[in-house]
N, CA, C and O atoms as a CHARMM CRD file, in Angstrom:
* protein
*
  352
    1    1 UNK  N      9.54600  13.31100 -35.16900 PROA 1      0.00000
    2    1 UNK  CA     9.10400  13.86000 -33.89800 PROA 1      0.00000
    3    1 UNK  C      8.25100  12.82100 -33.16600 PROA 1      0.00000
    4    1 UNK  O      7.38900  12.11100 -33.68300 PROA 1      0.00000
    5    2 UNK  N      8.64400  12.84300 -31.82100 PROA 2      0.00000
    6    2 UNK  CA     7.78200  11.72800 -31.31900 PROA 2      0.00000
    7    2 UNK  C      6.48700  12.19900 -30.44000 PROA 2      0.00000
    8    2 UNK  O      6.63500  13.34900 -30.02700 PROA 2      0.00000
    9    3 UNK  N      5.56300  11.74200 -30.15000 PROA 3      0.00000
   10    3 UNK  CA     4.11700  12.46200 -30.18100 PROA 3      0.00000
   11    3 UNK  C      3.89000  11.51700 -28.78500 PROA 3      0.00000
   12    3 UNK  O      3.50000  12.37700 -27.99600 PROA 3      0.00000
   13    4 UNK  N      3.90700  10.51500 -28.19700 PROA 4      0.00000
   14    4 UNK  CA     4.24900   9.44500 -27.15900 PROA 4      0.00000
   15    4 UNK  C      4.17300   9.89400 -26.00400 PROA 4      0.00000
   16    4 UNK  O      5.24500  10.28500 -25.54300 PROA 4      0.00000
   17    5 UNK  N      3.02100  10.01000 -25.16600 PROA 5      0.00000
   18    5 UNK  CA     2.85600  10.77700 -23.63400 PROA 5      0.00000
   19    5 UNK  C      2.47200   9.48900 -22.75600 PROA 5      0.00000
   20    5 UNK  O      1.64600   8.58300 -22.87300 PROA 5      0.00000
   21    6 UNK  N      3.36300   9.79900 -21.91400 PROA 6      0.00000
   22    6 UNK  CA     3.58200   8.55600 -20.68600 PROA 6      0.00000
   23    6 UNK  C      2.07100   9.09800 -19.62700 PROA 6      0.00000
   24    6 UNK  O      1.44200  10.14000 -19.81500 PROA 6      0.00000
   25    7 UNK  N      1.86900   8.37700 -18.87300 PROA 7      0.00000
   26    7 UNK  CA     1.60600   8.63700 -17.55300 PROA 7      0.00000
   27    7 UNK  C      1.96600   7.60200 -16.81400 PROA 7      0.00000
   28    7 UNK  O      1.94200   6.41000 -17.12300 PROA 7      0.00000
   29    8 UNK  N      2.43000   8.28900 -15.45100 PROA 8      0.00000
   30    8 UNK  CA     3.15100   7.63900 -14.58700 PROA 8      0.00000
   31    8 UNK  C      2.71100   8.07100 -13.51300 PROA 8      0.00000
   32    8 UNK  O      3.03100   9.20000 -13.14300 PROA 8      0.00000
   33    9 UNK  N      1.75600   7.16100 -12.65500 PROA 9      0.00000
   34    9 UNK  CA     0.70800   7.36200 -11.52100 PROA 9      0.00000
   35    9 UNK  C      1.99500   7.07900 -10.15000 PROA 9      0.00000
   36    9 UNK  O      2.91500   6.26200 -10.13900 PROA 9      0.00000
   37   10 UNK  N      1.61400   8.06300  -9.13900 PROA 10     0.00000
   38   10 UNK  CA     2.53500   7.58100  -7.92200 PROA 10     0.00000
   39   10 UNK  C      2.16600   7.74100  -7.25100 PROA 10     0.00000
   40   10 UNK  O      1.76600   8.87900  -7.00600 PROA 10     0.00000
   41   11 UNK  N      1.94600   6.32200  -6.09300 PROA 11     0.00000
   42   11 UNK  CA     1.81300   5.79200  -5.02500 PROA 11     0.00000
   43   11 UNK  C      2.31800   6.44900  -4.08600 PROA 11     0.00000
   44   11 UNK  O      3.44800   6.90000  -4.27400 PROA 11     0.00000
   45   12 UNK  N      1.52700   6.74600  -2.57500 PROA 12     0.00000
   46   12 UNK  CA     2.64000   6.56500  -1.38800 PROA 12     0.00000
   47   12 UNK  C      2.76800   5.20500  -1.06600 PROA 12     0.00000
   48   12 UNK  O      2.06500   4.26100  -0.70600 PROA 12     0.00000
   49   13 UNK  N      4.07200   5.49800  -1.36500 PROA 13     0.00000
   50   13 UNK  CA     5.16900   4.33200  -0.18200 PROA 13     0.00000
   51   13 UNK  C      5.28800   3.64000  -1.74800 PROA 13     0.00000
   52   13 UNK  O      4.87700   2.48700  -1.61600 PROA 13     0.00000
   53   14 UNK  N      5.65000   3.85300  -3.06300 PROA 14     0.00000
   54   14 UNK  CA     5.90200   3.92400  -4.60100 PROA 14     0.00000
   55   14 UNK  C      7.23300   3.43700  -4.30400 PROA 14     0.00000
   56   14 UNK  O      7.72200   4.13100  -3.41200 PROA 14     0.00000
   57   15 UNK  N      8.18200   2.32300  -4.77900 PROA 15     0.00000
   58   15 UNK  CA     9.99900   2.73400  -5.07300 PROA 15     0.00000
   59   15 UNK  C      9.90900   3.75200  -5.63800 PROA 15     0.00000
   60   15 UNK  O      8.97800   4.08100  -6.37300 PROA 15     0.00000
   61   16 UNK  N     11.16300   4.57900  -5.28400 PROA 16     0.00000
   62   16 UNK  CA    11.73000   5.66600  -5.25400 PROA 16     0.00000
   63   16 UNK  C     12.65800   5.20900  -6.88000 PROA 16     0.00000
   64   16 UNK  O     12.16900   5.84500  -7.81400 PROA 16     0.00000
   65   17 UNK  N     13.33100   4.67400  -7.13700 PROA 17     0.00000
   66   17 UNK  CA    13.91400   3.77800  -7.95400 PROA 17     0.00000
   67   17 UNK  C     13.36100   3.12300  -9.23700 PROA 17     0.00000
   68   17 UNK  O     13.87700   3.26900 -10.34600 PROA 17     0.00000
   69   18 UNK  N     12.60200   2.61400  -9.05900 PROA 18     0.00000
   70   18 UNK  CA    11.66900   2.57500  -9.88800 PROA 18     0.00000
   71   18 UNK  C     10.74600   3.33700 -10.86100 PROA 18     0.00000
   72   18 UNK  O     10.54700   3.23800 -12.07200 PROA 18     0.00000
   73   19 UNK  N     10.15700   4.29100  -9.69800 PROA 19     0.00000
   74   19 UNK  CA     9.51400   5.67700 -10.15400 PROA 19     0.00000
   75   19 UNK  C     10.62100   6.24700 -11.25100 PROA 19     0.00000
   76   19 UNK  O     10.53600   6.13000 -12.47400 PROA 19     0.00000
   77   20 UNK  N     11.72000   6.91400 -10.47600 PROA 20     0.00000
   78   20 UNK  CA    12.77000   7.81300 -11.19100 PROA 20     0.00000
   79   20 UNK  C     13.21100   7.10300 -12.25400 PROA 20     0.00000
   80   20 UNK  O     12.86700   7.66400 -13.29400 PROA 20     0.00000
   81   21 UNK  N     13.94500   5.91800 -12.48000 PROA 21     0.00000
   82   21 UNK  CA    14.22800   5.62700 -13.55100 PROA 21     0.00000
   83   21 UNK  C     14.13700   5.48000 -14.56100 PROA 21     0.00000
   84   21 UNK  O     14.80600   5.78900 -15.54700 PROA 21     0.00000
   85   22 UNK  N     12.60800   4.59300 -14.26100 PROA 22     0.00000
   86   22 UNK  CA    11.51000   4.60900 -15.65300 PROA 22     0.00000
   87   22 UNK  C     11.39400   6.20400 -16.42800 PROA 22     0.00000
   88   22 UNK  O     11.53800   6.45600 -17.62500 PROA 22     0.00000
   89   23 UNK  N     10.99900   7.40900 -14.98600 PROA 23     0.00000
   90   23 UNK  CA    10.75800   8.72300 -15.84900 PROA 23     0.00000
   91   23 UNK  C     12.13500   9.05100 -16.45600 PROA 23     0.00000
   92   23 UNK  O     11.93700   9.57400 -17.55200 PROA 23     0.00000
   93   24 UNK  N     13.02600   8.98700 -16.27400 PROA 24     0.00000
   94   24 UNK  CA    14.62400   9.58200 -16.61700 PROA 24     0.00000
   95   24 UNK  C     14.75100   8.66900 -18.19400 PROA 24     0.00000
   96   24 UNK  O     15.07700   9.20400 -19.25400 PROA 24     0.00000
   97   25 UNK  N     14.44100   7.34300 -18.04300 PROA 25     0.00000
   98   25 UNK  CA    14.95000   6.88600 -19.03100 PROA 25     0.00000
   99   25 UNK  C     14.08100   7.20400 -20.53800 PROA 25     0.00000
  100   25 UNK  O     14.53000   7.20200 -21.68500 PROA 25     0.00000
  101   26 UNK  N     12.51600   7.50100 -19.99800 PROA 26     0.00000
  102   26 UNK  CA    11.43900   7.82200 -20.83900 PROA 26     0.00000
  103   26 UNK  C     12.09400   9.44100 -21.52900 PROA 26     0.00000
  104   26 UNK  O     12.20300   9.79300 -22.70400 PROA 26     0.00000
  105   27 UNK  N     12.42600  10.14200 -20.28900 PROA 27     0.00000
  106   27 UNK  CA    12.58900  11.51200 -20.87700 PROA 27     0.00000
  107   27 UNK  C     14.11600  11.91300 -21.91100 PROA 27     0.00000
  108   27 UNK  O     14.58200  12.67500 -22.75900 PROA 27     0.00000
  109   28 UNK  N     14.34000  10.89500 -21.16800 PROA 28     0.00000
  110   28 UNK  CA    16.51300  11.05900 -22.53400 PROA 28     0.00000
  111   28 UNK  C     15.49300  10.31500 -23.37800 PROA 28     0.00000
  112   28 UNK  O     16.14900   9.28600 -23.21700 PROA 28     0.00000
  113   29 UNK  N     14.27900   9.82400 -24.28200 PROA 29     0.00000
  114   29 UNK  CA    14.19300   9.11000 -25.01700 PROA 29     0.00000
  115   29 UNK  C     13.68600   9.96100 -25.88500 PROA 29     0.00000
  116   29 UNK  O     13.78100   9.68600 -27.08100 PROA 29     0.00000
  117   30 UNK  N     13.04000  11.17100 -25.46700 PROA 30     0.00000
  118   30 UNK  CA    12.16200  11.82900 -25.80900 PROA 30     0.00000
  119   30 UNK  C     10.80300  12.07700 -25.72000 PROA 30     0.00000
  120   30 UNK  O     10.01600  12.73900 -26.39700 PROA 30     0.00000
  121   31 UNK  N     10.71300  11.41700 -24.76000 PROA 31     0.00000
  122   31 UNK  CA     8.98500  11.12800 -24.44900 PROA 31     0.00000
  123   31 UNK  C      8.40500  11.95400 -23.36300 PROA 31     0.00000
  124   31 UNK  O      8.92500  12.12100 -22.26000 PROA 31     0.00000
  125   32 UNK  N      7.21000  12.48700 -23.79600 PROA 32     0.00000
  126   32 UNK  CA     6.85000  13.62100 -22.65600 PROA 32     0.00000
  127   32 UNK  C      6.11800  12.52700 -21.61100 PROA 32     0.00000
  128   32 UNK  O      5.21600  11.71600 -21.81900 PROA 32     0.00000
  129   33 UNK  N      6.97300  12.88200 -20.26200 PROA 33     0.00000
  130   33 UNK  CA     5.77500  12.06900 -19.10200 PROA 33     0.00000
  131   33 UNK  C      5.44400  13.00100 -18.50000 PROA 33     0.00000
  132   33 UNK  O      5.90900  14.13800 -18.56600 PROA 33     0.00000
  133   34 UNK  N      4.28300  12.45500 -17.60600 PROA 34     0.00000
  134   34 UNK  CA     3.09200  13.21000 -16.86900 PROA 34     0.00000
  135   34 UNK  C      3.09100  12.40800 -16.12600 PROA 34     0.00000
  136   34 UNK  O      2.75100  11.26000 -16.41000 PROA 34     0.00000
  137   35 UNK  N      3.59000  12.89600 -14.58900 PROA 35     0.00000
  138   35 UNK  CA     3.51300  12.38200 -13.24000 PROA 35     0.00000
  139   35 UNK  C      1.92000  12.63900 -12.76200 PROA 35     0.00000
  140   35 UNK  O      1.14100  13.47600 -13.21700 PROA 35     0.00000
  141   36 UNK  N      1.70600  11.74300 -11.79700 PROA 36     0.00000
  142   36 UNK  CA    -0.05000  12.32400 -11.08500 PROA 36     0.00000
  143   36 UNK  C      0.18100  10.99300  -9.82500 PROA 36     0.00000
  144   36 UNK  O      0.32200   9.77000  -9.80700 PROA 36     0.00000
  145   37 UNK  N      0.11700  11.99500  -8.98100 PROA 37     0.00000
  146   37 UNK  CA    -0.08200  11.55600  -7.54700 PROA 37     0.00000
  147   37 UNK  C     -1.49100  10.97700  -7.55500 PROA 37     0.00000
  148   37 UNK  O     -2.36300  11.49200  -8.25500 PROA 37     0.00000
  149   38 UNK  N     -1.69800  10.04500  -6.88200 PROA 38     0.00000
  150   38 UNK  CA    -3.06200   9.55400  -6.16100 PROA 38     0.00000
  151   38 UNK  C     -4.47700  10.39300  -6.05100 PROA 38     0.00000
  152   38 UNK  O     -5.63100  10.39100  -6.47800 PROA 38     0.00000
  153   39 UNK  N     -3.46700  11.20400  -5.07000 PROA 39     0.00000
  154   39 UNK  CA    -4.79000  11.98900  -4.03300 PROA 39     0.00000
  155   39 UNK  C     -4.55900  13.29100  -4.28200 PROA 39     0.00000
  156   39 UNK  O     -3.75300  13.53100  -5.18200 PROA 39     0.00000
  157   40 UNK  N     -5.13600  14.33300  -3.63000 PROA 40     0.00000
  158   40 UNK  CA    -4.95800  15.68300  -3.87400 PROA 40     0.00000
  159   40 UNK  C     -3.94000  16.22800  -3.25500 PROA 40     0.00000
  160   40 UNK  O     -3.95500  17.45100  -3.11300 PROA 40     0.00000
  161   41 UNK  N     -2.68400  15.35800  -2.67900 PROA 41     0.00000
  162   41 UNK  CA    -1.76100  15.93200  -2.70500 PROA 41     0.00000
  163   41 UNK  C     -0.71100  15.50200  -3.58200 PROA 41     0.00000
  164   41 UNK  O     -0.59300  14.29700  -3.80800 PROA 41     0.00000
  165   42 UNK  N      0.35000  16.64100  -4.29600 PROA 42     0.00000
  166   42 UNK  CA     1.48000  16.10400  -5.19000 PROA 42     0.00000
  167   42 UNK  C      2.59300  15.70200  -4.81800 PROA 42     0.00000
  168   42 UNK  O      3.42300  15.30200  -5.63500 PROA 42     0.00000
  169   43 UNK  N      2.87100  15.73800  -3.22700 PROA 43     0.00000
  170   43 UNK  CA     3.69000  15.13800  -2.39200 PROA 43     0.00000
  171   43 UNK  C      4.09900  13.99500  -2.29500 PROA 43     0.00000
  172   43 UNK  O      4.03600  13.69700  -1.10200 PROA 43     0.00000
  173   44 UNK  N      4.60200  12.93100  -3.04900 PROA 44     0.00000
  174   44 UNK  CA     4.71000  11.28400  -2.48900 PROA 44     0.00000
  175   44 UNK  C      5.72500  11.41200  -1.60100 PROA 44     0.00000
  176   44 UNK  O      6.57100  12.30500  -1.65800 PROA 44     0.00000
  177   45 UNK  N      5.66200  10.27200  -0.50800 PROA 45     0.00000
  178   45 UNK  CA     6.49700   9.82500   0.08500 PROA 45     0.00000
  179   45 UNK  C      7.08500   8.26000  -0.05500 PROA 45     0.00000
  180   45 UNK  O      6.42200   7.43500   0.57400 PROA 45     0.00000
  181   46 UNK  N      8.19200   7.76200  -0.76400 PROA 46     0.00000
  182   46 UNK  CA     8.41400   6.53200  -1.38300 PROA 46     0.00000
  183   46 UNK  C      8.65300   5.77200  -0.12900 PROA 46     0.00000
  184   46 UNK  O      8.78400   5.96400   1.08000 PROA 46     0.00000
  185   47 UNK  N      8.64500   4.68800  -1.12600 PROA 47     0.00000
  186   47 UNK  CA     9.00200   3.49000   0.11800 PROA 47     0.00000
  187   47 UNK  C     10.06100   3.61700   0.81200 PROA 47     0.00000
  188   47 UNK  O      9.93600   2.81600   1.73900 PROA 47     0.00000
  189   48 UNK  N     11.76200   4.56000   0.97900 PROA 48     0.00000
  190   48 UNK  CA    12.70000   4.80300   1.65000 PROA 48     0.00000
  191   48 UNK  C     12.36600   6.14600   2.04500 PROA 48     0.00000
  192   48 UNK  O     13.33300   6.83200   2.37600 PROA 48     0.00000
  193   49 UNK  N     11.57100   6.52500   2.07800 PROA 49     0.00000
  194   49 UNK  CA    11.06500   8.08200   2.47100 PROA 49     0.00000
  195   49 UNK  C     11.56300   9.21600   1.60500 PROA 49     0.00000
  196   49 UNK  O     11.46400  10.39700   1.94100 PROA 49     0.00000
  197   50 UNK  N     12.10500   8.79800   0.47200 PROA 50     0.00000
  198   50 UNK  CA    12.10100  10.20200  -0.44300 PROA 50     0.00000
  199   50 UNK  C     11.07900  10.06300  -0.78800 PROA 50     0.00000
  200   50 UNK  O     10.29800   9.12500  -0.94700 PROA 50     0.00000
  201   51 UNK  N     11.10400  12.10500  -1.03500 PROA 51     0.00000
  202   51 UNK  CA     9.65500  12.73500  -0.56600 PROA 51     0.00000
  203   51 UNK  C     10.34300  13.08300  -2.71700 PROA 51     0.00000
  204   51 UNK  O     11.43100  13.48200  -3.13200 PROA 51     0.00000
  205   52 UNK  N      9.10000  12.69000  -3.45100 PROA 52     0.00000
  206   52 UNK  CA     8.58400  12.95300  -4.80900 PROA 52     0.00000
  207   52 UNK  C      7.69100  13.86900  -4.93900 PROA 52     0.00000
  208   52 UNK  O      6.96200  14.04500  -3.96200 PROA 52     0.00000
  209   53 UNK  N      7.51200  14.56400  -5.93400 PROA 53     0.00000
  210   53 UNK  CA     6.47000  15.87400  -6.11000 PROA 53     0.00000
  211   53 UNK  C      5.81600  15.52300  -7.11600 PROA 53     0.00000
  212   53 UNK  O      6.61200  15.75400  -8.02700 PROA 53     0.00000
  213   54 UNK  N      4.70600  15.03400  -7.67200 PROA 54     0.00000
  214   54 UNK  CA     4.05700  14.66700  -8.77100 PROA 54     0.00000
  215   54 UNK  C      3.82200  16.03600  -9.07200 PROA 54     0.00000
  216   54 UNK  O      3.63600  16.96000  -8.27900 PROA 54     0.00000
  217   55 UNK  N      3.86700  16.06100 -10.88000 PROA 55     0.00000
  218   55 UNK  CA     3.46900  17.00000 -11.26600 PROA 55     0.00000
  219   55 UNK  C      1.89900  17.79300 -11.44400 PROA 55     0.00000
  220   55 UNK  O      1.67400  18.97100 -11.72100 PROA 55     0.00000
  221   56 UNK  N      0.66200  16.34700 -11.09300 PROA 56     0.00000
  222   56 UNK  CA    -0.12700  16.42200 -11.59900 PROA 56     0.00000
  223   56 UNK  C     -0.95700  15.88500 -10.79800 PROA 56     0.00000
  224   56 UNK  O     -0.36400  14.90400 -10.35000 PROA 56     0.00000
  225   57 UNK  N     -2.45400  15.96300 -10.13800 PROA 57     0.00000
  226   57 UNK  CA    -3.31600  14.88500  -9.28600 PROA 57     0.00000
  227   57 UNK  C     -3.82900  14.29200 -10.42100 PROA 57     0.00000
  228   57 UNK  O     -4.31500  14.92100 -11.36100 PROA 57     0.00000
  229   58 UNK  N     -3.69100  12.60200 -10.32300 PROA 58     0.00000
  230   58 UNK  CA    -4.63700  11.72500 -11.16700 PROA 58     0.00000
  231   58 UNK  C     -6.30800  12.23000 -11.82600 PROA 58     0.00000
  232   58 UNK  O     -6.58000  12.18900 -13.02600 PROA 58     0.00000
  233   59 UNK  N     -7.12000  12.61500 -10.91200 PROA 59     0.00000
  234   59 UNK  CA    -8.05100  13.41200 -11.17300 PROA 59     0.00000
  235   59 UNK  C     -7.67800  14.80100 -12.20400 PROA 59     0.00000
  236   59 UNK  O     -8.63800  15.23300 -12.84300 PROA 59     0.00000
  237   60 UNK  N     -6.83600  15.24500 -12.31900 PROA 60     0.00000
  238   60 UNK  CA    -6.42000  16.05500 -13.13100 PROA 60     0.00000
  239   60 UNK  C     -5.97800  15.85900 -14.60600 PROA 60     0.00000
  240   60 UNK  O     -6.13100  16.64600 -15.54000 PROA 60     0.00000
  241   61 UNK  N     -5.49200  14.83200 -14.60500 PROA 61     0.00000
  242   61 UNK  CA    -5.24300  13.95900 -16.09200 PROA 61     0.00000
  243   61 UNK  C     -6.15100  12.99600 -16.81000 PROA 61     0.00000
  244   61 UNK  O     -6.14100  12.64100 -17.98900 PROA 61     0.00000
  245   62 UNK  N     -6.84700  12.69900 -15.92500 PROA 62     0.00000
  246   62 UNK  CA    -8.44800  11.22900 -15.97600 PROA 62     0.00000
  247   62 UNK  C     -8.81600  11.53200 -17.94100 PROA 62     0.00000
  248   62 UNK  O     -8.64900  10.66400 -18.79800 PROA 62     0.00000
  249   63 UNK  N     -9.20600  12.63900 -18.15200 PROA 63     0.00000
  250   63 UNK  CA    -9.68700  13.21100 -19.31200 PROA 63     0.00000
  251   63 UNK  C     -8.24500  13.21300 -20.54500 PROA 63     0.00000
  252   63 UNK  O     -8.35700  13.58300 -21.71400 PROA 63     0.00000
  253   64 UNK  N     -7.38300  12.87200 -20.11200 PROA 64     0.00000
  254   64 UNK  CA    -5.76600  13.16900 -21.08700 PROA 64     0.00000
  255   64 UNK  C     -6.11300  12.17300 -21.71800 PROA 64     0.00000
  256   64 UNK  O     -7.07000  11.55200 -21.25400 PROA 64     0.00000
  257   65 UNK  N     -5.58300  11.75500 -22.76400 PROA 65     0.00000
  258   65 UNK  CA    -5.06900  10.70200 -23.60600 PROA 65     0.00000
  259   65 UNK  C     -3.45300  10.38600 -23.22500 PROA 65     0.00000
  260   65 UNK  O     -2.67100  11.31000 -22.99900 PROA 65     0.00000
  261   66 UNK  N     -3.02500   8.87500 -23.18000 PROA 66     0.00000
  262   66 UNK  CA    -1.89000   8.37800 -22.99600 PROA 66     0.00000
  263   66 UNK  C     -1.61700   7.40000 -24.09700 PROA 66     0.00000
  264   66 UNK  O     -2.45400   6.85400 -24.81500 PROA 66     0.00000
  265   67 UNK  N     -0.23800   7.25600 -24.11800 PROA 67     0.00000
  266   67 UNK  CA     0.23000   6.28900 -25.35600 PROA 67     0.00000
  267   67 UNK  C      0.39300   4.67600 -24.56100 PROA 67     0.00000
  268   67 UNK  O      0.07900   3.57600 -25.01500 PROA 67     0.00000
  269   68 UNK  N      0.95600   5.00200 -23.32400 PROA 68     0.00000
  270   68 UNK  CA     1.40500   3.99100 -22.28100 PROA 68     0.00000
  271   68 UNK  C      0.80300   4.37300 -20.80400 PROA 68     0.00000
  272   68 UNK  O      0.53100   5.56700 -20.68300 PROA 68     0.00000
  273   69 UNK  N      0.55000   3.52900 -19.64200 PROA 69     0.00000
  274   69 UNK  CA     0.73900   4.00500 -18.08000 PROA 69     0.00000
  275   69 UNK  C      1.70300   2.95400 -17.91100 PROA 69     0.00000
  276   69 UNK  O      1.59000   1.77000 -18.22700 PROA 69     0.00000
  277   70 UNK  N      2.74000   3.59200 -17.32900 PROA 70     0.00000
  278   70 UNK  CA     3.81900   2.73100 -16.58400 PROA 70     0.00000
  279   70 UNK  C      3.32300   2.94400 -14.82500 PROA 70     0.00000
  280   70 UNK  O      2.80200   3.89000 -14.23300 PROA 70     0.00000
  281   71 UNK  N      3.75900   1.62100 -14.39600 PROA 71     0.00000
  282   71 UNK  CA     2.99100   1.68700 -12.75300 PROA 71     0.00000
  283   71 UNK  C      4.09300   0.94000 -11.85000 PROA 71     0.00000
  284   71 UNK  O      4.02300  -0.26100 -11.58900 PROA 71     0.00000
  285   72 UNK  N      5.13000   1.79900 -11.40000 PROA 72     0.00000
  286   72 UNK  CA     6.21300   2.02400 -10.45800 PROA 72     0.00000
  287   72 UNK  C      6.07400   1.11000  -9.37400 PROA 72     0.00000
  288   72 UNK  O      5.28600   1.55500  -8.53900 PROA 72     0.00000
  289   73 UNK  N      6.66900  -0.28800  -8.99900 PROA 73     0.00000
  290   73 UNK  CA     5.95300  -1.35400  -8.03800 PROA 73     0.00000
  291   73 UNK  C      6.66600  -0.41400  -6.76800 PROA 73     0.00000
  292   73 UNK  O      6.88400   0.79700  -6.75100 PROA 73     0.00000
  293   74 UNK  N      6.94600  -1.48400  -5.69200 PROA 74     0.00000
  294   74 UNK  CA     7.18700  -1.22400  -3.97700 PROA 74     0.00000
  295   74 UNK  C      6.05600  -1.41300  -3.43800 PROA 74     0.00000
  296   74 UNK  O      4.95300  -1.14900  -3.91600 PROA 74     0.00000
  297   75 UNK  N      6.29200  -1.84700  -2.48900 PROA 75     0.00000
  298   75 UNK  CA     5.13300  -1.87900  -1.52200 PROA 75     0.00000
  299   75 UNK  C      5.33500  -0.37000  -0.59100 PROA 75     0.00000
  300   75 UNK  O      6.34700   0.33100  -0.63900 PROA 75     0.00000
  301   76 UNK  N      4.23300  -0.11700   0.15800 PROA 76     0.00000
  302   76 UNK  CA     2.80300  -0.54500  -0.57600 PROA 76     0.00000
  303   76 UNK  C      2.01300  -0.11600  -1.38600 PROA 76     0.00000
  304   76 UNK  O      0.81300  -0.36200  -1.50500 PROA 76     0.00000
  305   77 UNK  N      3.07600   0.94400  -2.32600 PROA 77     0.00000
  306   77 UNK  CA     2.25700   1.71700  -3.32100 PROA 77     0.00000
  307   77 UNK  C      1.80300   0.91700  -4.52100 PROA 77     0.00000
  308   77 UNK  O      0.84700   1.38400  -5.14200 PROA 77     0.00000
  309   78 UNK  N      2.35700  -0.25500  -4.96100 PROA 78     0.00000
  310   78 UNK  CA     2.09800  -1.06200  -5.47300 PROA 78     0.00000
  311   78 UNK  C      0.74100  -1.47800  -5.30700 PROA 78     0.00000
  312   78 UNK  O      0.18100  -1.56400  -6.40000 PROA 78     0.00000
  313   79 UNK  N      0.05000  -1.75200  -4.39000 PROA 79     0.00000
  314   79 UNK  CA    -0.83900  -1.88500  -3.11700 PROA 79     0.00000
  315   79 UNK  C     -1.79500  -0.66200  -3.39100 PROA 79     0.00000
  316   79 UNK  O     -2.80600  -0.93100  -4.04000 PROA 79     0.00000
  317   80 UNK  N     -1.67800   0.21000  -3.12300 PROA 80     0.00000
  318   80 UNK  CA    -2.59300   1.49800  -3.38500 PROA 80     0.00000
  319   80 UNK  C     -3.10400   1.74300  -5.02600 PROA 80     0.00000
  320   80 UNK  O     -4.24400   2.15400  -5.24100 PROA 80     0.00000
  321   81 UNK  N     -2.21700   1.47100  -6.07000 PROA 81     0.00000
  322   81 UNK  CA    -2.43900   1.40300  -6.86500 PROA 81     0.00000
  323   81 UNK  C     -3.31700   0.23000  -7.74900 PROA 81     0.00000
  324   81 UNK  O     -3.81900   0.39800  -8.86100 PROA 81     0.00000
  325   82 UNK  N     -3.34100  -0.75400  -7.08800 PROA 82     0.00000
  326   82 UNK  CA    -3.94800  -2.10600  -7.47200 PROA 82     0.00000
  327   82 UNK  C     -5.68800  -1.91700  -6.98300 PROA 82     0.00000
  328   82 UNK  O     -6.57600  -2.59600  -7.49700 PROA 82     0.00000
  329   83 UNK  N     -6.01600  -0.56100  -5.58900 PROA 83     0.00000
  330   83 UNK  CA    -7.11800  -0.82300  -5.55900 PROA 83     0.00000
  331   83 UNK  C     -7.52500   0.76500  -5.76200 PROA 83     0.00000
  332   83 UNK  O     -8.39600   1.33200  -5.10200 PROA 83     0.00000
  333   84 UNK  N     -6.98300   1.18100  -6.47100 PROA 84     0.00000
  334   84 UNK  CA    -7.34700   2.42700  -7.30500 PROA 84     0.00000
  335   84 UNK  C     -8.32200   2.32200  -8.40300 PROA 84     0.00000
  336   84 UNK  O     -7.79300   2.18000  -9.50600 PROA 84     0.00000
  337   85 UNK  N     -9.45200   2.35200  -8.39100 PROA 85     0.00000
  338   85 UNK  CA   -10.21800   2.16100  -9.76900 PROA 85     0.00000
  339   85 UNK  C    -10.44400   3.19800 -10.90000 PROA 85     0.00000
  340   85 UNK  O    -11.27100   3.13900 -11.81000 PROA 85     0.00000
  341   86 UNK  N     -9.63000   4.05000 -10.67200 PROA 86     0.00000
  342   86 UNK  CA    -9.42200   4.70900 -11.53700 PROA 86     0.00000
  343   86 UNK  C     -7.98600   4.26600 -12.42200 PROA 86     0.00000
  344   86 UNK  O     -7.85500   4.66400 -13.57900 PROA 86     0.00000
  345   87 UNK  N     -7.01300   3.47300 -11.81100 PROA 87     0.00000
  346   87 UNK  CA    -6.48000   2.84100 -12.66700 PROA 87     0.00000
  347   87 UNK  C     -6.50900   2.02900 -13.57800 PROA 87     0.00000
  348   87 UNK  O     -6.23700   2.13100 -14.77400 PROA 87     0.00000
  349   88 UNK  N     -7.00600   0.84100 -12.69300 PROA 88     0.00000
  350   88 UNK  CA    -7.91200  -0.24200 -13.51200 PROA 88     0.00000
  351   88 UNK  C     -8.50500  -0.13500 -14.61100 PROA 88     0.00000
  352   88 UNK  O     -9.14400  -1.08600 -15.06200 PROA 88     0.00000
């Protein structure tokens, strides 16, 4: 049994592509991920304008334990995320 919890922080303006794949390929693997938007909304809007629903606000997970954070590039969420200090 695998025990392995992702978090996967998302940016507005995040690849769309990036985001999804990483989670799709994590979840056929067996691995539980945990999406968390930025801000207090769970709405992203990616860098081609698909609109993403995080499951979770970052502030909401801060206290979780993770095995990994995977961090979804594009500009400029790439960008938002770099001066996030709660990532860091």
């Amino acid at each position: 049994m695998n025990n392995a919890k992702v978090l996967v922080p998302l940016a507005q303006g995040c690849e769309e592509l990036e985001a999804v794949t990483i989670i799709d390929l994590l979840v056929r693997g067996g691995i539980e991920v945990v999406t968390a938007s930025l801000n207090s909304s769970k709405l992203i809007t990616a860098s081609r304008g698909v609109q993403l629903v995080a499951q979770r606000t970052l502030d909401e997970v801060m206290n979780d334990t993770f095995s990994m954070v995977v961090l979804p590039g594009g500009l400029p969420g790439a960008d938002y995320l770099n001066e996030d200090e709660r990532i860091i």
